[in-house]
C-alpha positions as CSV (number, residue, x, y, z in Angstrom):
1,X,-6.7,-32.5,13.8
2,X,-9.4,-34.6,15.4
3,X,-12.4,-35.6,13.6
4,X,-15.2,-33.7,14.9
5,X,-15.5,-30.1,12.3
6,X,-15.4,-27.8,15.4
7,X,-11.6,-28.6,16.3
8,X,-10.3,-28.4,12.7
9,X,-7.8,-26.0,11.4
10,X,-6.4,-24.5,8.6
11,X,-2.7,-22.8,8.4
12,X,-3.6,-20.0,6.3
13,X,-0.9,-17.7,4.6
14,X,-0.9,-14.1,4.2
15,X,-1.4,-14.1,0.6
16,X,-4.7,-16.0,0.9
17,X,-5.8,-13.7,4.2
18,X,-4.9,-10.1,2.3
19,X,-6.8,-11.4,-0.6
20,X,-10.0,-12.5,1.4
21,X,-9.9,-9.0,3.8
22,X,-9.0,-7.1,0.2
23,X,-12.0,-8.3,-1.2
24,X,-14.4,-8.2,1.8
25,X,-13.0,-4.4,2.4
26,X,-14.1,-3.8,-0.8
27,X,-17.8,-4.4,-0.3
28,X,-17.7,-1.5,2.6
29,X,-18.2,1.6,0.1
30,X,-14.6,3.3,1.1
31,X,-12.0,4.6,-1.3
32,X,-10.0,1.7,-2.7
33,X,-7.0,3.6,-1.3
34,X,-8.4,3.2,2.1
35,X,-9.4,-0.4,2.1
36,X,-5.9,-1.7,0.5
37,X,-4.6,0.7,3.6
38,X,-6.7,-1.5,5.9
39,X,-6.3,-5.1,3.9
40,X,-4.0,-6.5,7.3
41,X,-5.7,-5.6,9.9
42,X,-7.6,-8.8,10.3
43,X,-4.4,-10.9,9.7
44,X,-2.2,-9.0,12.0
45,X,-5.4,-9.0,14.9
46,X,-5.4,-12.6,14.9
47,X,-1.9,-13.1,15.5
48,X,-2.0,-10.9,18.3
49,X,-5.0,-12.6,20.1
50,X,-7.4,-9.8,19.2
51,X,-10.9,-10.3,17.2
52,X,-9.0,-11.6,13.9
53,X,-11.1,-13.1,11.2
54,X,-14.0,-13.6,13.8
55,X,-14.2,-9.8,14.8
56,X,-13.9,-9.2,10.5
57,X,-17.0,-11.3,10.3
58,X,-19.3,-9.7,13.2
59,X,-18.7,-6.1,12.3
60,X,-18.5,-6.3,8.9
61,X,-22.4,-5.2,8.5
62,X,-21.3,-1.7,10.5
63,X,-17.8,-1.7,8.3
64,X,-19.9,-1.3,5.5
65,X,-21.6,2.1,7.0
66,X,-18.8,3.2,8.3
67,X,-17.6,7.3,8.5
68,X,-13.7,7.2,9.0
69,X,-13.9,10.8,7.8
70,X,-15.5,11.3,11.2
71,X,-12.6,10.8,13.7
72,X,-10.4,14.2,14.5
73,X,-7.8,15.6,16.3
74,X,-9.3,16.9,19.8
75,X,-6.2,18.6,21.3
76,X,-2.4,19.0,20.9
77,X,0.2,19.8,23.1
78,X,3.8,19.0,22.2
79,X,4.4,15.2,21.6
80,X,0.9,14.7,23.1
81,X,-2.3,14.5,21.2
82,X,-6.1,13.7,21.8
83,X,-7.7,11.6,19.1
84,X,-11.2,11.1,19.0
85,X,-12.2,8.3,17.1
86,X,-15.8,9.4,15.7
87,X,-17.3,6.3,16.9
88,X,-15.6,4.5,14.1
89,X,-13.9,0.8,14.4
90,X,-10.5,1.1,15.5
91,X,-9.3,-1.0,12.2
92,X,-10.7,2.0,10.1
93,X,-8.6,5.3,12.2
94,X,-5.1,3.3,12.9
95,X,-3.8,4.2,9.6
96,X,-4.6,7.5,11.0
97,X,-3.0,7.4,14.2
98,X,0.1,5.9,12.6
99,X,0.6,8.9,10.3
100,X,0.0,11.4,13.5
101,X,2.6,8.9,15.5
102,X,5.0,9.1,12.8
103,X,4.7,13.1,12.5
104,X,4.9,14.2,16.6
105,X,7.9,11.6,16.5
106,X,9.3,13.5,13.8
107,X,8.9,16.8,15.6
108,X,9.4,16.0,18.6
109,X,11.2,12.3,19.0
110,X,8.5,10.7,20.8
111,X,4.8,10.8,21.0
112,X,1.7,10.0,22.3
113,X,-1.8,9.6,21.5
114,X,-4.8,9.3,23.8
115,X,-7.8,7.9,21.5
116,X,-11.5,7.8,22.7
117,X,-14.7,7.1,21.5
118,X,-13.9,4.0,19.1
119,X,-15.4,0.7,18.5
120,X,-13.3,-2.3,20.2
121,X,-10.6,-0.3,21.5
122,X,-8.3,-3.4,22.0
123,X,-7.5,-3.5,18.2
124,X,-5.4,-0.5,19.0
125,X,-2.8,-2.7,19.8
126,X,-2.4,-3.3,16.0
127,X,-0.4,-0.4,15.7
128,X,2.6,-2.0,17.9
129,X,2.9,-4.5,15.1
130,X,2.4,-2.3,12.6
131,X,4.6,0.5,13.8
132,X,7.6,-1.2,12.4
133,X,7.2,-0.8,8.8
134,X,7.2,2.8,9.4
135,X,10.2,3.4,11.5
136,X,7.9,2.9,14.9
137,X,8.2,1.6,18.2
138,X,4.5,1.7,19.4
139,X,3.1,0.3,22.6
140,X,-0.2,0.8,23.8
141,X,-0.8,1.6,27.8
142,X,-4.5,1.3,29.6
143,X,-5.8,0.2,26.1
144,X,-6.2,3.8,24.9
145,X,-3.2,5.7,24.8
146,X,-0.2,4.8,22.0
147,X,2.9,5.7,22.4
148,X,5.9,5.7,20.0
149,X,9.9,6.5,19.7
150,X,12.4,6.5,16.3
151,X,13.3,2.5,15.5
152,X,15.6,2.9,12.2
153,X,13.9,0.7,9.5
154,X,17.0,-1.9,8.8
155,X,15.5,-3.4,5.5
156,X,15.4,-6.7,6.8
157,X,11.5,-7.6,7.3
158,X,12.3,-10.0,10.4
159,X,13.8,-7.1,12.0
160,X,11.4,-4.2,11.1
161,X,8.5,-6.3,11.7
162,X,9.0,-9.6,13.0
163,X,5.1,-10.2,13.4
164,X,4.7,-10.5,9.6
165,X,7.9,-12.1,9.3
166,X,6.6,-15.2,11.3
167,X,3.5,-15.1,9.5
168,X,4.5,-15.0,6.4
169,X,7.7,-18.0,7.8
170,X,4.8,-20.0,9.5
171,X,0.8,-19.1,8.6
172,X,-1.9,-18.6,10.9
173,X,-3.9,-20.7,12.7
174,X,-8.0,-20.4,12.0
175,X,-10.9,-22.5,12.7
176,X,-11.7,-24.0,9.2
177,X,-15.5,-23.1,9.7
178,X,-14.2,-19.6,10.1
179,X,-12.2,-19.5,7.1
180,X,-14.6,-21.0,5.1
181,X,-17.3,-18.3,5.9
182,X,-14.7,-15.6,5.5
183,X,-13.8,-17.1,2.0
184,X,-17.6,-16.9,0.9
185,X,-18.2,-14.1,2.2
186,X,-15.5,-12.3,0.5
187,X,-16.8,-14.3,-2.8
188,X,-19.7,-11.4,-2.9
189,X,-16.9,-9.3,-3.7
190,X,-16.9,-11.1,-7.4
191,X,-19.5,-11.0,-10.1
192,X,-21.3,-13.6,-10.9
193,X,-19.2,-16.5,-12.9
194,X,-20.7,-15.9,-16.8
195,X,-19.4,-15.7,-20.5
196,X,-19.9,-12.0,-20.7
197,X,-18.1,-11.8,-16.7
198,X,-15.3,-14.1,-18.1
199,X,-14.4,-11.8,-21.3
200,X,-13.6,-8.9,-18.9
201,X,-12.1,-10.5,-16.8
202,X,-8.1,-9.7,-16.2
203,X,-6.1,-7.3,-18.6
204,X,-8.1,-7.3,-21.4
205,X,-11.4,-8.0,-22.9
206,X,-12.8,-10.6,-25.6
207,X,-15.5,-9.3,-27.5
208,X,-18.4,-11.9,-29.3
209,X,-16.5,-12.0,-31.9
210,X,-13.6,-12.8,-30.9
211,X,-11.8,-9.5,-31.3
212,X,-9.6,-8.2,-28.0
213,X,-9.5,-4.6,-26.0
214,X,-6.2,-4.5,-23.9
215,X,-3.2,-6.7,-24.3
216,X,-2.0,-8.4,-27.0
217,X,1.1,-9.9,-26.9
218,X,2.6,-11.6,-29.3
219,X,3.9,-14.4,-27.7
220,X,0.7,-14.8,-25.4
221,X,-0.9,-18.3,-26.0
222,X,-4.3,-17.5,-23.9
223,X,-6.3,-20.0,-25.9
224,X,-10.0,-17.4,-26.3
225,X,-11.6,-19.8,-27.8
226,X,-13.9,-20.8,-24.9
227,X,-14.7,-16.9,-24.2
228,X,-16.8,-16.7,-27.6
229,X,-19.0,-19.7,-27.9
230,X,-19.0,-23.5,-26.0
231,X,-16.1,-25.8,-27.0
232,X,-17.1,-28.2,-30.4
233,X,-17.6,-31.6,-29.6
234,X,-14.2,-33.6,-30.0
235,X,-15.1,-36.3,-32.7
236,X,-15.6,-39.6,-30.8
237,X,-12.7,-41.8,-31.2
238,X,-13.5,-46.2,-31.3
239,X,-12.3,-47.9,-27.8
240,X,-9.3,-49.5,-27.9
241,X,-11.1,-52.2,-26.1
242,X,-13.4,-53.0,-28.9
Protein backbone atom coordinates (compact mmCIF):
# COMPACT_ATOMS: atom_id res chain seq x y z
CA UNK A 1 0.00 0.00 0.00
CA UNK A 2 1.77 3.14 -1.13
CA UNK A 3 1.08 6.37 0.39
CA UNK A 4 -0.77 8.36 -2.02
CA UNK A 5 -5.07 7.51 -1.22
CA UNK A 6 -5.74 6.62 -4.89
CA UNK A 7 -3.59 3.24 -4.69
CA UNK A 8 -4.91 2.03 -1.30
CA UNK A 9 -6.84 -0.98 -0.60
CA UNK A 10 -8.99 -2.74 1.53
CA UNK A 11 -9.49 -6.78 1.67
CA UNK A 12 -13.07 -6.69 2.33
CA UNK A 13 -15.03 -9.92 3.40
CA UNK A 14 -18.27 -11.15 2.33
CA UNK A 15 -20.00 -10.53 5.47
CA UNK A 16 -19.16 -6.70 5.42
CA UNK A 17 -19.98 -6.66 1.27
CA UNK A 18 -23.70 -8.56 1.78
CA UNK A 19 -24.28 -6.21 4.53
CA UNK A 20 -23.39 -2.94 2.66
CA UNK A 21 -25.31 -4.20 -0.93
CA UNK A 22 -28.28 -5.56 1.69
CA UNK A 23 -28.64 -2.28 2.91
CA UNK A 24 -28.10 -0.16 -0.26
CA UNK A 25 -30.78 -2.76 -2.02
CA UNK A 26 -32.94 -1.79 0.40
CA UNK A 27 -33.24 1.85 -0.44
CA UNK A 28 -34.46 0.71 -4.24
CA UNK A 29 -38.34 0.32 -3.33
CA UNK A 30 -38.30 -3.74 -4.26
CA UNK A 31 -39.74 -6.45 -2.14
CA UNK A 32 -37.34 -7.38 0.63
CA UNK A 33 -37.57 -10.88 -0.85
CA UNK A 34 -36.12 -9.59 -3.94
CA UNK A 35 -33.31 -7.50 -2.73
CA UNK A 36 -31.88 -10.26 -0.08
CA UNK A 37 -32.27 -12.45 -3.70
CA UNK A 38 -29.90 -9.82 -5.24
CA UNK A 39 -27.65 -8.89 -1.89
CA UNK A 40 -24.35 -10.81 -4.00
CA UNK A 41 -24.44 -9.57 -6.99
CA UNK A 42 -22.04 -6.72 -6.45
CA UNK A 43 -19.62 -9.06 -4.55
CA UNK A 44 -19.63 -11.87 -6.94
CA UNK A 45 -19.25 -8.96 -10.10
CA UNK A 46 -16.23 -7.78 -8.68
CA UNK A 47 -14.56 -10.95 -8.40
CA UNK A 48 -15.22 -11.74 -11.84
CA UNK A 49 -13.82 -8.34 -13.27
CA UNK A 50 -17.26 -6.97 -14.01
CA UNK A 51 -18.70 -3.45 -12.63
CA UNK A 52 -18.46 -4.67 -8.80
CA UNK A 53 -18.92 -2.06 -6.20
CA UNK A 54 -18.17 0.72 -8.86
CA UNK A 55 -21.04 -0.36 -11.28
CA UNK A 56 -23.35 -0.67 -7.60
CA UNK A 57 -22.50 2.89 -7.17
CA UNK A 58 -23.25 4.40 -10.81
CA UNK A 59 -26.54 2.75 -11.25
CA UNK A 60 -27.78 2.84 -8.12
CA UNK A 61 -30.00 6.07 -8.86
CA UNK A 62 -31.81 3.84 -11.88
CA UNK A 63 -31.85 0.67 -9.27
CA UNK A 64 -33.94 2.60 -7.27
CA UNK A 65 -36.71 3.06 -10.28
CA UNK A 66 -36.29 -0.02 -11.43
CA UNK A 67 -39.42 -2.53 -13.04
CA UNK A 68 -38.05 -6.16 -12.70
CA UNK A 69 -41.65 -7.13 -13.11
CA UNK A 70 -41.05 -5.93 -16.66
CA UNK A 71 -38.79 -8.59 -18.18
CA UNK A 72 -40.70 -11.81 -19.83
CA UNK A 73 -40.42 -14.75 -21.61
CA UNK A 74 -40.43 -13.92 -25.48
CA UNK A 75 -40.42 -17.45 -27.02
CA UNK A 76 -39.82 -21.15 -26.09
CA UNK A 77 -38.88 -24.00 -27.96
CA UNK A 78 -37.58 -27.10 -26.15
CA UNK A 79 -34.40 -26.40 -24.06
CA UNK A 80 -34.28 -22.94 -25.77
CA UNK A 81 -35.82 -19.80 -24.56
CA UNK A 82 -35.87 -15.99 -25.50
CA UNK A 83 -35.80 -13.66 -22.48
CA UNK A 84 -36.30 -10.18 -22.86
CA UNK A 85 -35.02 -8.25 -20.20
CA UNK A 86 -37.59 -5.19 -19.97
CA UNK A 87 -34.79 -2.79 -20.06
CA UNK A 88 -34.00 -3.69 -16.52
CA UNK A 89 -30.24 -4.09 -15.05
CA UNK A 90 -29.10 -7.52 -15.56
CA UNK A 91 -28.41 -7.76 -11.59
CA UNK A 92 -32.26 -7.39 -11.13
CA UNK A 93 -33.54 -10.47 -13.95
CA UNK A 94 -30.56 -13.13 -13.19
CA UNK A 95 -32.45 -14.54 -10.29
CA UNK A 96 -34.91 -14.92 -12.99
CA UNK A 97 -32.99 -16.58 -15.54
CA UNK A 98 -31.53 -18.94 -13.01
CA UNK A 99 -34.90 -20.29 -12.05
CA UNK A 100 -35.88 -20.62 -16.03
CA UNK A 101 -32.11 -22.33 -16.38
CA UNK A 102 -32.86 -24.62 -13.57
CA UNK A 103 -36.44 -25.65 -14.97
CA UNK A 104 -35.56 -26.36 -19.06
CA UNK A 105 -32.54 -28.36 -17.42
CA UNK A 106 -34.96 -30.15 -15.43
CA UNK A 107 -37.16 -30.92 -18.46
CA UNK A 108 -34.98 -31.29 -20.77
CA UNK A 109 -31.17 -31.77 -19.30
CA UNK A 110 -29.76 -28.73 -20.82
CA UNK A 111 -30.76 -25.27 -21.65
CA UNK A 112 -30.37 -22.16 -23.06
CA UNK A 113 -31.40 -18.71 -22.83
CA UNK A 114 -30.91 -15.89 -25.27
CA UNK A 115 -31.49 -12.51 -23.21
CA UNK A 116 -32.01 -9.01 -24.90
CA UNK A 117 -32.75 -5.68 -24.14
CA UNK A 118 -30.95 -5.36 -20.56
CA UNK A 119 -28.75 -2.83 -18.94
CA UNK A 120 -24.92 -3.93 -18.99
CA UNK A 121 -25.25 -7.21 -20.46
CA UNK A 122 -21.77 -8.32 -19.27
CA UNK A 123 -23.15 -8.91 -15.68
CA UNK A 124 -24.76 -11.86 -17.18
CA UNK A 125 -21.78 -13.66 -16.56
CA UNK A 126 -22.82 -13.69 -12.84
CA UNK A 127 -24.92 -16.55 -13.32
CA UNK A 128 -21.74 -18.94 -14.17
CA UNK A 129 -20.75 -18.34 -10.66
CA UNK A 130 -23.85 -18.45 -9.28
CA UNK A 131 -25.10 -21.42 -11.12
CA UNK A 132 -23.42 -23.72 -8.67
CA UNK A 133 -25.50 -23.28 -5.67
CA UNK A 134 -28.32 -24.52 -7.61
CA UNK A 135 -27.10 -27.56 -9.20
CA UNK A 136 -25.82 -25.39 -12.50
CA UNK A 137 -23.13 -25.37 -14.88
CA UNK A 138 -23.75 -22.01 -16.63
CA UNK A 139 -21.57 -20.39 -19.26
CA UNK A 140 -22.34 -17.46 -21.07
CA UNK A 141 -21.45 -17.34 -25.10
CA UNK A 142 -21.44 -13.80 -27.30
CA UNK A 143 -22.41 -12.05 -23.95
CA UNK A 144 -26.12 -12.82 -24.30
CA UNK A 145 -26.94 -16.30 -24.52
CA UNK A 146 -26.59 -18.67 -21.04
CA UNK A 147 -26.30 -21.88 -21.24
CA UNK A 148 -26.50 -24.65 -18.52
CA UNK A 149 -26.29 -28.69 -17.85
CA UNK A 150 -27.03 -30.86 -14.34
CA UNK A 151 -23.70 -30.40 -11.93
CA UNK A 152 -24.82 -32.54 -8.68
CA UNK A 153 -24.56 -30.10 -5.66
CA UNK A 154 -21.76 -32.19 -3.48
CA UNK A 155 -22.38 -30.16 -0.12
CA UNK A 156 -19.01 -29.04 -0.09
CA UNK A 157 -19.04 -25.03 -0.85
CA UNK A 158 -15.42 -25.15 -2.52
CA UNK A 159 -16.84 -27.60 -4.86
CA UNK A 160 -20.41 -26.20 -5.60
CA UNK A 161 -19.08 -22.84 -5.86
CA UNK A 162 -15.59 -22.34 -5.63
CA UNK A 163 -15.96 -18.43 -6.37
CA UNK A 164 -17.49 -17.82 -2.92
CA UNK A 165 -15.35 -20.27 -1.51
CA UNK A 166 -12.19 -18.14 -2.26
CA UNK A 167 -13.95 -15.11 -1.22
CA UNK A 168 -15.07 -16.01 1.65
CA UNK A 169 -11.01 -18.11 2.16
CA UNK A 170 -9.32 -14.78 0.97
CA UNK A 171 -11.58 -11.26 0.67
CA UNK A 172 -11.82 -8.95 -2.06
CA UNK A 173 -9.74 -6.46 -3.20
CA UNK A 174 -11.50 -2.67 -3.39
CA UNK A 175 -10.15 0.70 -3.78
CA UNK A 176 -10.57 2.11 -0.16
CA UNK A 177 -12.21 5.43 -1.62
CA UNK A 178 -14.67 3.01 -3.16
CA UNK A 179 -15.50 1.21 -0.15
CA UNK A 180 -15.75 4.08 1.81
CA UNK A 181 -18.51 5.72 -0.46
CA UNK A 182 -20.29 2.38 -0.71
CA UNK A 183 -20.24 2.17 3.23
CA UNK A 184 -21.98 5.70 3.48
CA UNK A 185 -23.97 5.31 1.10
CA UNK A 186 -25.46 2.27 2.42
CA UNK A 187 -25.50 4.32 5.89
CA UNK A 188 -28.87 6.09 4.31
CA UNK A 189 -30.23 2.82 4.72
CA UNK A 190 -30.31 3.57 8.72
CA UNK A 191 -32.31 6.03 10.70
CA UNK A 192 -30.87 8.62 12.14
CA UNK A 193 -28.73 7.74 15.46
CA UNK A 194 -31.34 9.09 18.39
CA UNK A 195 -32.72 7.91 21.89
CA UNK A 196 -36.09 7.25 20.52
CA UNK A 197 -34.10 5.33 17.19
CA UNK A 198 -31.92 3.48 19.86
CA UNK A 199 -35.06 1.94 21.96
CA UNK A 200 -36.27 0.14 18.79
CA UNK A 201 -33.58 -0.78 17.81
CA UNK A 202 -32.91 -4.88 17.69
CA UNK A 203 -35.46 -7.44 19.28
CA UNK A 204 -37.19 -5.46 21.45
CA UNK A 205 -38.18 -2.05 22.48
CA UNK A 206 -37.49 0.31 25.65
CA UNK A 207 -40.21 2.48 26.36
CA UNK A 208 -39.53 6.10 28.52
CA UNK A 209 -40.04 4.52 31.19
CA UNK A 210 -38.11 1.95 31.15
CA UNK A 211 -40.63 -0.77 30.50
CA UNK A 212 -39.74 -3.43 27.37
CA UNK A 213 -41.90 -4.78 24.18
CA UNK A 214 -40.17 -7.97 22.90
CA UNK A 215 -37.63 -10.16 24.64
CA UNK A 216 -37.03 -10.62 27.94
CA UNK A 217 -34.87 -13.03 29.02
CA UNK A 218 -34.05 -13.77 32.15
CA UNK A 219 -30.54 -14.19 32.08
CA UNK A 220 -30.05 -11.13 29.53
CA UNK A 221 -27.79 -8.48 31.17
CA UNK A 222 -28.55 -5.62 28.40
CA UNK A 223 -27.76 -2.75 30.87
CA UNK A 224 -31.18 -0.12 29.53
CA UNK A 225 -30.26 2.25 31.45
CA UNK A 226 -28.80 4.59 28.92
CA UNK A 227 -32.07 4.06 26.55
CA UNK A 228 -34.24 6.14 29.17
CA UNK A 229 -32.45 9.14 30.26
CA UNK A 230 -28.38 10.36 30.07
CA UNK A 231 -25.99 8.37 32.34
CA UNK A 232 -25.69 10.22 36.22
CA UNK A 233 -22.53 11.78 36.73
CA UNK A 234 -20.08 9.29 38.49
CA UNK A 235 -19.18 11.08 41.91
CA UNK A 236 -15.66 12.56 41.43
CA UNK A 237 -13.13 10.62 43.14
CA UNK A 238 -9.66 12.80 44.85
CA UNK A 239 -6.32 12.02 42.57
CA UNK A 240 -4.14 9.70 43.81
CA UNK A 241 -1.59 12.20 42.95
CA UNK A 242 -2.73 14.76 45.36
Amino acid sequence: MTASSQDQFLRVMPREMRLMSERIFSMSGQPKGFFLAVQDMAMYSQKLGLGGFALLEERFESLRSARPEKAAVLSEQGSAMRFDGGGQHAWFVLPALIDLLGELVARFGEAEITVVNVIDPDELKIATGLGGRTGLAVTLENRATLQARSRPITGDVSQDDPLLWDVLENGLRIEAGLWWRTYHLAKKALAPDSVVSRRHAGPMIVNPDGSVIGRKDNDDDTDISFLMKPRALEPQTESTNS
